[in-house]
N, CA, C and O of each residue as an XYZ file, in Angstrom:
624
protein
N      -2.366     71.864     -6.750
C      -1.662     70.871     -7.516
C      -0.947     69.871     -6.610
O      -0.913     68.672     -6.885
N      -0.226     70.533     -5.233
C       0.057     69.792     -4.895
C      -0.243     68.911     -4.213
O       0.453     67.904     -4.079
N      -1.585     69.150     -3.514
C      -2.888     68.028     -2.979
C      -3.379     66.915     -3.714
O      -3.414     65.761     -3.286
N      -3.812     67.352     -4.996
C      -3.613     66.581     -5.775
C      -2.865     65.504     -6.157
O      -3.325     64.475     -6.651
N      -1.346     65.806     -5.859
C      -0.496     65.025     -5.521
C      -0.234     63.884     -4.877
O       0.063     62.731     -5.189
N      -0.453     64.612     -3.714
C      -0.557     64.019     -2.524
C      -1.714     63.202     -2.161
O      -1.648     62.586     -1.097
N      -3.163     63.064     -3.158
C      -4.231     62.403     -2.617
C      -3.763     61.138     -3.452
O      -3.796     60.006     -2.969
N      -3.286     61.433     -4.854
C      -2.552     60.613     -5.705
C      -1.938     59.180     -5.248
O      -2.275     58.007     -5.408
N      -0.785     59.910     -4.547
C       0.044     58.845     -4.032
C      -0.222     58.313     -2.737
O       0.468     57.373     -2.343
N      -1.340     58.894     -1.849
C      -1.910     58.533     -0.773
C      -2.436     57.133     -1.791
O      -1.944     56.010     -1.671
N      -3.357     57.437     -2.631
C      -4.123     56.398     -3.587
C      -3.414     55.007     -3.631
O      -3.827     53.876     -3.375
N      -2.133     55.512     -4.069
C      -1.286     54.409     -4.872
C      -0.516     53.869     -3.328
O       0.075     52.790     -3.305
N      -0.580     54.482     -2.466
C       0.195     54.198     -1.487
C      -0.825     52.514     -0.928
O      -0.468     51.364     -0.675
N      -2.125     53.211     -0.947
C      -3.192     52.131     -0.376
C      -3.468     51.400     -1.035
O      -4.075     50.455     -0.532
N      -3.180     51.352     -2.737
C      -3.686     50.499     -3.430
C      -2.586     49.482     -3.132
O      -2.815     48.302     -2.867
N      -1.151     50.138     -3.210
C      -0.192     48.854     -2.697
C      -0.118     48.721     -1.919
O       1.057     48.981     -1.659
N      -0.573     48.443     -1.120
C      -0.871     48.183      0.582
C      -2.196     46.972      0.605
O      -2.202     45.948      1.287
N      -2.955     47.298     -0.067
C      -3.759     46.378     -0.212
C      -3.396     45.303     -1.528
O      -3.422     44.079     -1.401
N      -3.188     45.739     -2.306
C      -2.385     44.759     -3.450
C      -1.749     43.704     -2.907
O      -2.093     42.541     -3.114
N      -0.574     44.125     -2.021
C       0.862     43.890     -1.332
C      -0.348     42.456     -0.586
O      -0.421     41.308     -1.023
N      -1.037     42.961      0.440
C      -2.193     41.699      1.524
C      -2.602     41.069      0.418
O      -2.260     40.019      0.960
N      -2.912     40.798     -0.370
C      -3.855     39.748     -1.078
C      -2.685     39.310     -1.857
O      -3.119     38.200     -2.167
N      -1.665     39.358     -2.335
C      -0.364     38.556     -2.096
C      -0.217     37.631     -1.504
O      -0.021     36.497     -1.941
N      -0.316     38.094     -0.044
C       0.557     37.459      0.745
C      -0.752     36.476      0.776
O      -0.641     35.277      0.520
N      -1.879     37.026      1.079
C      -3.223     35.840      0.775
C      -3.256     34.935      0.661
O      -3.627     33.965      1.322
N      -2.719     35.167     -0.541
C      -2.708     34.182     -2.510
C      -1.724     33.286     -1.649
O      -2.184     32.227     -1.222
N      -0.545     33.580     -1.385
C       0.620     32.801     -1.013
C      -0.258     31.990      0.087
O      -1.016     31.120     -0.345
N      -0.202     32.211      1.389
C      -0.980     31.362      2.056
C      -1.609     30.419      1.980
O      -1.429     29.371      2.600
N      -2.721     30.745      0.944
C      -3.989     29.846      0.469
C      -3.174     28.803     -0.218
O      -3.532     27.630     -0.111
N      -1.620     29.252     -1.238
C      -1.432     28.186     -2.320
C      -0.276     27.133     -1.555
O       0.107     26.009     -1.882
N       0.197     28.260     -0.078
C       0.562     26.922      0.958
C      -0.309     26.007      1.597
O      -0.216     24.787      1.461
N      -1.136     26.571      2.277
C      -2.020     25.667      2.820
C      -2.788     24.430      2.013
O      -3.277     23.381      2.434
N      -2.670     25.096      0.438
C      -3.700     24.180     -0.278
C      -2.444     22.767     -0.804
O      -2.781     21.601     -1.007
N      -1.024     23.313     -0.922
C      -0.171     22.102     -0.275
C      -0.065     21.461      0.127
O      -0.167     20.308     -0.291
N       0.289     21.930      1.520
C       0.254     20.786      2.235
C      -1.136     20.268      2.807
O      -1.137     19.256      3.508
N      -2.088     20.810      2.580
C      -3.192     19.625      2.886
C      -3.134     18.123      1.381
O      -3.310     16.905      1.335
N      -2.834     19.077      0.559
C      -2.781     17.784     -0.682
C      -1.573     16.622     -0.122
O      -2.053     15.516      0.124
N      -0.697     16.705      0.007
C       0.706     16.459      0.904
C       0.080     15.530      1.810
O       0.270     14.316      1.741
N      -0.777     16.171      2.786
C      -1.571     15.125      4.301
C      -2.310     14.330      3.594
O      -2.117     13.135      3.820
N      -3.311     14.659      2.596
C      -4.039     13.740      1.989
C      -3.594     12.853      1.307
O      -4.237     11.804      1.277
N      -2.644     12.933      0.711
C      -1.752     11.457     -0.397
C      -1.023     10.879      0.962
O      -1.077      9.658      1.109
N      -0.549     11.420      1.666
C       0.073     10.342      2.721
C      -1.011      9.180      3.496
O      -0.873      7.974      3.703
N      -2.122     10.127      3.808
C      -2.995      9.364      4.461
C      -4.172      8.207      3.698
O      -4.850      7.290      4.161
N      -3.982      8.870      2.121
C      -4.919      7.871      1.697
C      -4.375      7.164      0.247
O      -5.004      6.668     -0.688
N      -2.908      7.346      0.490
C      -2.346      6.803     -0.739
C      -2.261      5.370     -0.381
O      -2.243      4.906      0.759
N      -2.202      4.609     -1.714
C      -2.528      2.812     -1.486
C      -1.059      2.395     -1.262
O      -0.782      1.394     -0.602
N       0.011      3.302     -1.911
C       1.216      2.967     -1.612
C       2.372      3.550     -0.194
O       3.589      3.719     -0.277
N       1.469      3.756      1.041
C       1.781      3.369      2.005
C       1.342      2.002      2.585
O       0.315      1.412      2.921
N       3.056      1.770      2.499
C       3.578      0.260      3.079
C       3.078     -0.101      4.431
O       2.652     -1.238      4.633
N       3.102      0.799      5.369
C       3.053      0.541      6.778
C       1.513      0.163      6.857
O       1.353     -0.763      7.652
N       0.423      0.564      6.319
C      -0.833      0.306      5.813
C      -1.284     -0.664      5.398
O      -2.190     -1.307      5.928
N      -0.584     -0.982      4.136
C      -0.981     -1.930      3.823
C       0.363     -3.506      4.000
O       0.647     -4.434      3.242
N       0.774     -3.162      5.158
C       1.900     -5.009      5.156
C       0.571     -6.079      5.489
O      -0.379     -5.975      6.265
N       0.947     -7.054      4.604
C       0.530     -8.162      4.696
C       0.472     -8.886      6.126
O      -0.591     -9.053      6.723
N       1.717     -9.299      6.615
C       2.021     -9.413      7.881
C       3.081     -8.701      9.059
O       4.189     -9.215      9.211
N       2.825     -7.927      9.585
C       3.452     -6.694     10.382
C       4.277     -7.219     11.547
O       5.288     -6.646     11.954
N       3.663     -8.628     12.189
C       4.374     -8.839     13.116
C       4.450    -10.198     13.026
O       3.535    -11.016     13.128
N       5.984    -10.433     12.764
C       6.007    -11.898     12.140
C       6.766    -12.851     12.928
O       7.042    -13.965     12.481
N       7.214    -12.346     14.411
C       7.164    -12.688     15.869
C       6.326    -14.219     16.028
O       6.822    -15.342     15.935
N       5.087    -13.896     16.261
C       3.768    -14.461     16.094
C       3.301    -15.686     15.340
O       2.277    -16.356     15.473
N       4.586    -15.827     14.304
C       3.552    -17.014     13.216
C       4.785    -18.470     13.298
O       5.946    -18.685     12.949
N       3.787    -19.126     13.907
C       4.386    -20.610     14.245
C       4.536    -21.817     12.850
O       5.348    -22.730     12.697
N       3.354    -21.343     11.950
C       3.950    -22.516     10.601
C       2.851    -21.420      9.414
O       2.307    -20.322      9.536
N       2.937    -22.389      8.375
C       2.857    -21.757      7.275
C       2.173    -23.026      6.507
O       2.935    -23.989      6.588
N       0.962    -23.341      5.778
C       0.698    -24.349      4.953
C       0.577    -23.797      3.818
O      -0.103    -22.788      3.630
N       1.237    -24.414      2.925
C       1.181    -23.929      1.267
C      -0.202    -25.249      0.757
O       0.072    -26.445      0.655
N      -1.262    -24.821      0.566
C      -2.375    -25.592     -0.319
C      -1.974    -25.330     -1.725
O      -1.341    -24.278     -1.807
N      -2.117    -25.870     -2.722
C      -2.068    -26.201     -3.955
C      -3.429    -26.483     -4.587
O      -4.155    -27.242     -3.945
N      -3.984    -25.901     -5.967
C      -5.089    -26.496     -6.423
C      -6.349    -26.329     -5.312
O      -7.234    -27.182     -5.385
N      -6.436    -25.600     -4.603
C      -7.512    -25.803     -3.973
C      -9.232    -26.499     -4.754
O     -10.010    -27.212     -4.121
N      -9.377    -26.181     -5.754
C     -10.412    -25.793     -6.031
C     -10.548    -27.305     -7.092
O     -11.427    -27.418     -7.947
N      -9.770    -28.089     -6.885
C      -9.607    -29.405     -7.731
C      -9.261    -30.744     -6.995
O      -8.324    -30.754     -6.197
N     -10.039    -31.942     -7.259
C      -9.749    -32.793     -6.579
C      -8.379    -33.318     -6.605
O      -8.415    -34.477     -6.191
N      -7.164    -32.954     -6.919
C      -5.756    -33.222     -6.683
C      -5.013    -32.409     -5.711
O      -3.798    -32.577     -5.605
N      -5.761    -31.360     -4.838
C      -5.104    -30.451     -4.421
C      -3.964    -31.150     -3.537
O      -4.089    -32.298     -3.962
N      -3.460    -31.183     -3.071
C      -2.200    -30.812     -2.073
C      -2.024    -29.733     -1.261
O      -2.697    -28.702     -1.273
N      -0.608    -30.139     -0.177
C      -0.803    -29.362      0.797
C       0.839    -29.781      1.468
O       1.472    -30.821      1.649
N       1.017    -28.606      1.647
C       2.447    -28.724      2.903
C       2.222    -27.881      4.101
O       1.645    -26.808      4.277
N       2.797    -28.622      4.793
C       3.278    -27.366      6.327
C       4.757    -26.796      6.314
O       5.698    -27.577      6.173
N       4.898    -25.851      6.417
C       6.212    -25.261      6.707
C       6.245    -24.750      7.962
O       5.490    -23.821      8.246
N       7.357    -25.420      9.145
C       7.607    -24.454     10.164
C       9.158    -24.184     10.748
O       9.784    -24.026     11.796
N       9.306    -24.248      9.316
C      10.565    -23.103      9.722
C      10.470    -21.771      9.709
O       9.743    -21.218      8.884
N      11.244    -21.020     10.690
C      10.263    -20.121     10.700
C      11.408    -18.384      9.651
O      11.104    -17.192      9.613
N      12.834    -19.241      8.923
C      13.593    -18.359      8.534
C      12.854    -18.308      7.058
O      13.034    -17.330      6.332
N      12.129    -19.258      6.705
C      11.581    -19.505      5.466
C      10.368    -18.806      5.261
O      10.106    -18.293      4.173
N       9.447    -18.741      6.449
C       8.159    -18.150      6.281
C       8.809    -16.688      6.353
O       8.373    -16.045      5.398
N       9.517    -16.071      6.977
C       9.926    -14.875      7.186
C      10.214    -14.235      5.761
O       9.724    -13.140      5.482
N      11.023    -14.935      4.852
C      11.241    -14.609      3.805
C      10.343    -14.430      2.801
O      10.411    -13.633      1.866
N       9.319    -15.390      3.109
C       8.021    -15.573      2.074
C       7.322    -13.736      2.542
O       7.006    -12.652      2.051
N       7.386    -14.206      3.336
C       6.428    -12.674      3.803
C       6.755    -11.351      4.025
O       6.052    -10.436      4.455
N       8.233    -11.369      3.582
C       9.023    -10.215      3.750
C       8.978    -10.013      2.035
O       9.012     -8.850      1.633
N       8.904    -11.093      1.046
C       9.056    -10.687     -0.124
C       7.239     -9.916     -0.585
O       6.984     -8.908     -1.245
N       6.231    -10.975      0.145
C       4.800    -10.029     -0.111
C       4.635     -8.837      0.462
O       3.945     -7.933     -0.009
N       5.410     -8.784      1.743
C       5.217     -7.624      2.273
C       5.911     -6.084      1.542
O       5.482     -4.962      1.810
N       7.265     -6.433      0.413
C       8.010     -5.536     -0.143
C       7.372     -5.514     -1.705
O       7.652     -4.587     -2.466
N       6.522     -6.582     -2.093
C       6.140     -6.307     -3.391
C       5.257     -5.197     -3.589
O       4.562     -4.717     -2.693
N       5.311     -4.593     -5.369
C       4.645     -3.875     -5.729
C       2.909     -4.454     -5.534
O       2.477     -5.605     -5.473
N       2.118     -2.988     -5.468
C       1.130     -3.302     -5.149
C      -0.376     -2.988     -6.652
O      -0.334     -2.095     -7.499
N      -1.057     -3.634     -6.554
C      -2.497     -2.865     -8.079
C      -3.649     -3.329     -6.997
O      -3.841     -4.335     -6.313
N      -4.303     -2.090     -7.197
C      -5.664     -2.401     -6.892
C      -6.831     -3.499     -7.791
O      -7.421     -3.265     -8.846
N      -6.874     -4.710     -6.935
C      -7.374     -5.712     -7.715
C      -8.825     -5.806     -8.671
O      -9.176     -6.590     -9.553
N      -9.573     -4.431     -7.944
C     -11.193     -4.043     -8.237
C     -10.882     -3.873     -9.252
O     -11.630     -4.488    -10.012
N      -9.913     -3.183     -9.904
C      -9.794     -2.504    -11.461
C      -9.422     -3.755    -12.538
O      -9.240     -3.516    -13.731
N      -9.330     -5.148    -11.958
C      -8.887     -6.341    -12.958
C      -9.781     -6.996    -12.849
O     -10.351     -7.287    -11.797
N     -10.107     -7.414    -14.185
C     -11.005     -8.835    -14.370
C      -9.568    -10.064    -14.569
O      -8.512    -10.045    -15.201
N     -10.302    -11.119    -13.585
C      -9.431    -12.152    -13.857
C     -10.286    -13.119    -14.399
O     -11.459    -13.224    -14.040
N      -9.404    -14.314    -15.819
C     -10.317    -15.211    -15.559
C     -10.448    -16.516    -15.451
O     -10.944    -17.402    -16.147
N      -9.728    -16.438    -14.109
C     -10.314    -17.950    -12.917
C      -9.325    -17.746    -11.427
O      -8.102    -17.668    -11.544
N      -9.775    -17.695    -10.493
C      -9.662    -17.021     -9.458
C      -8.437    -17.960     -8.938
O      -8.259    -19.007     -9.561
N      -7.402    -17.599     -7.615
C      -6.485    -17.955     -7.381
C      -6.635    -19.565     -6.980
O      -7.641    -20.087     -6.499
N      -5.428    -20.187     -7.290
C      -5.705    -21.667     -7.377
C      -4.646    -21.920     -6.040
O      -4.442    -23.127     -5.907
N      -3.977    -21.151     -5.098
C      -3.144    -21.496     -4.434
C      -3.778    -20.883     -3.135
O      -4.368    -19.813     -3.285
N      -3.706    -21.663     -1.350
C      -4.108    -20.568     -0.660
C      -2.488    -20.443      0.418
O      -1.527    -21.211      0.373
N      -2.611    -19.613      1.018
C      -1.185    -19.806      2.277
C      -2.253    -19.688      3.181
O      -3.223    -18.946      3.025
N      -2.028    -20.521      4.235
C      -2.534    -20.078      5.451
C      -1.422    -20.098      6.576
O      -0.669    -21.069      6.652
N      -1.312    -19.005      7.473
C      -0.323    -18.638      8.337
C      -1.017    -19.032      9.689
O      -2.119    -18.610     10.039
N      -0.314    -19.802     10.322
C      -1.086    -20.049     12.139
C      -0.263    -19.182     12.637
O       0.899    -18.935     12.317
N      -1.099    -18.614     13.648
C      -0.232    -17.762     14.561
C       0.035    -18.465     16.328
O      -0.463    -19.558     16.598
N       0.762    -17.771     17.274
C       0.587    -18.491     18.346
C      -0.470    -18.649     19.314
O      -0.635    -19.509     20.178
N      -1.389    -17.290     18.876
C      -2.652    -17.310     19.712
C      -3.800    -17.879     18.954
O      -4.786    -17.182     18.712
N      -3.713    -19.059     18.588
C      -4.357    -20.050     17.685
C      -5.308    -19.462     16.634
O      -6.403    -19.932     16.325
N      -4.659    -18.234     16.073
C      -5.188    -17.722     14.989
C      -4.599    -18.108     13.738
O      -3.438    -18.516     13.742
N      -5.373    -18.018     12.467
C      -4.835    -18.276     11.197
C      -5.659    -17.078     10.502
O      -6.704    -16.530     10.854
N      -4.536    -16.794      9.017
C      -4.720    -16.274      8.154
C      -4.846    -16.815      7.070
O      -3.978    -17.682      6.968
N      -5.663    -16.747      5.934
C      -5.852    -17.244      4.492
C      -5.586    -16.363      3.626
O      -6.366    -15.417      3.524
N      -4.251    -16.445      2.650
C      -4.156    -15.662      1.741
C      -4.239    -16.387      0.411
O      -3.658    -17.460      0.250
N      -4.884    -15.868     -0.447
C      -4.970    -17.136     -1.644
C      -3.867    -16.415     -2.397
O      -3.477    -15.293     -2.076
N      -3.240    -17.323     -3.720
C      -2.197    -16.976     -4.502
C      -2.120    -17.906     -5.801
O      -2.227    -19.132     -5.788
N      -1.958    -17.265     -6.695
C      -1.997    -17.957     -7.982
C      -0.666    -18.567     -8.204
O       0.462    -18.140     -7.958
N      -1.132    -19.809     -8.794
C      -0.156    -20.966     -8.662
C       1.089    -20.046     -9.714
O       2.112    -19.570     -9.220
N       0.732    -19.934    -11.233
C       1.672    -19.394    -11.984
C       2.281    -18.701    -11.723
O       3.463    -19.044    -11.736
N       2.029    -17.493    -11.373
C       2.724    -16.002    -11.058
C       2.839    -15.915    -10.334
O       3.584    -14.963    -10.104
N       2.209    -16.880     -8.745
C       3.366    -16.325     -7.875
C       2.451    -15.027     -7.192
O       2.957    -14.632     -6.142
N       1.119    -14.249     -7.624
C       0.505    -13.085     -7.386
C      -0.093    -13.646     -6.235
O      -0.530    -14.796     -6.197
N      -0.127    -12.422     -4.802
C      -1.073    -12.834     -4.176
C      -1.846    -11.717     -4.119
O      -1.470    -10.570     -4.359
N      -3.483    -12.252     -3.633
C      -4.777    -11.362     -3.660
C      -4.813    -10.988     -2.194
O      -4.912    -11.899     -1.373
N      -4.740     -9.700     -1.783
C      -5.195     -9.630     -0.438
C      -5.750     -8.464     -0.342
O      -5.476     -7.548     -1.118
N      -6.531     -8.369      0.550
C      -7.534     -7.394      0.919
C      -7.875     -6.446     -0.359
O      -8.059     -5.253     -0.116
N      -7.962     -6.846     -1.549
C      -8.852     -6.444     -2.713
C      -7.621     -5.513     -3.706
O      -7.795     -4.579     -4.489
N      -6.362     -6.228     -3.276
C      -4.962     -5.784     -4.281
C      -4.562     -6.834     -4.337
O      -4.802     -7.799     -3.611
N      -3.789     -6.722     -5.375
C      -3.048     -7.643     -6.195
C      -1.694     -7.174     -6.028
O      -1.363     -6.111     -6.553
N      -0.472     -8.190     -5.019
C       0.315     -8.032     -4.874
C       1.319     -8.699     -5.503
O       1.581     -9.743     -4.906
N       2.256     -8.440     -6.864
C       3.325     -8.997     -7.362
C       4.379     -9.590     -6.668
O       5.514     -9.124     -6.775
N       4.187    -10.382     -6.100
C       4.918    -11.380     -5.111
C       5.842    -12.058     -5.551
O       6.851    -12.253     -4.874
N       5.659    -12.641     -6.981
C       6.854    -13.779     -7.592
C       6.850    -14.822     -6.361
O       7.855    -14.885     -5.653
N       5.651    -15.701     -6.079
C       6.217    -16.508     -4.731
C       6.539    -17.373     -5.442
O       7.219    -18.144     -4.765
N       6.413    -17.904     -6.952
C       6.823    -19.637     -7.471
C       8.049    -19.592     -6.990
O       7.908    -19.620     -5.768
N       9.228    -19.537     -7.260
C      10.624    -19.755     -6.654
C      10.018    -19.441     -5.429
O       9.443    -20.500     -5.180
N       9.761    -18.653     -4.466
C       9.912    -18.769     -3.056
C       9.118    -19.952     -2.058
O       9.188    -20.071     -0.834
N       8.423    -20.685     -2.952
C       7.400    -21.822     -2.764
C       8.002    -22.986     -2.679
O       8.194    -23.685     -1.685
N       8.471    -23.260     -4.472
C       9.308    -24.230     -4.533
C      10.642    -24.121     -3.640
O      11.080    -25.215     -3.285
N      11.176    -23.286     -3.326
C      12.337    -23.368     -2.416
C      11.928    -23.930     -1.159
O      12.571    -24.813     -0.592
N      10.695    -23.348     -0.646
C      10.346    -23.639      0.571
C       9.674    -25.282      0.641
O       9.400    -25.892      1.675
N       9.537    -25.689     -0.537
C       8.723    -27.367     -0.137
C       9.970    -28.257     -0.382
O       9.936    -29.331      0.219
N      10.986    -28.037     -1.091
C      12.140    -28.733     -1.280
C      12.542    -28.696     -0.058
O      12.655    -29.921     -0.010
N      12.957    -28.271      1.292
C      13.277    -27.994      2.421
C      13.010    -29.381      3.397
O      13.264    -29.347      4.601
């Protein structure tokens, strides 16, 4: 009887012993499967900023032309080179909310462009819709509100 016993709780001894490891398993697996989700939204989420800034180093940019109407024979055009004004313009695209633009039908494409010169005789083209103020870049749609930051900047 009392072997019996004893093979018993030998039994139960190993079953929780092995029970007890596939616990700790389970736990493991449901950390690891964490923080890899964790690495993966950091690395491929659209709402990292540092990723996606418009302009990162704003050192570099000597003037700023606001085009108007591109796409119509009245267009217009300014230069801006001040350079506390462009800073602001691009500090407000660079802090706006961001939408992935693939997922919108628009219908009639941006009527405004910015182009930024830099000092190593490079330029950038960002187009921007005259109304809202939205600019399109690299295939998002960034809520910019530039009308006030436009008109402030051509009154200047």
């Amino acid at each position: 009887m009392q072997d019996q016993q004893r093979k018993k709780s030998k039994l139960k001894s190993r079953y929780w012993h092995i029970s007890h490891w596939i616990q700790k398993v389970n736990y493991l697996f449901i950390l690891l499967l964490l923080v890899l989700t964790s690495v993966a939204y950091i690395l491929f989420s659209d709402n990292n900023d540092k990723r996606n800034l418009f302009i990162s180093n704003q050192s570099d940019i000597q003037s700023m032309t606001i085009y108007k109407n591109v796409n119509m024979s009245n267009q217009s055009s300014q230069t801006i080179t001040d350079l506390q004004t462009i800073h602001r313009i691009v500090n407000q695209i660079n802090s706006a909310e961001r939408v992935k633009a693939t997922e919108i039908v628009f219908e009639k494409g941006p009527e405004g462009l910015l182009v930024f010169k830099f000092m190593n005789d490079a330029s950038l083209h960002i187009p921007f819709f005259q109304n809202s103020g939205d600019v399109l870049y690299k295939e998002t749609l960034i809520d910019a509100d530039l009308v006030k930051w436009i008109s402030a900047a051509q009154m200047r």
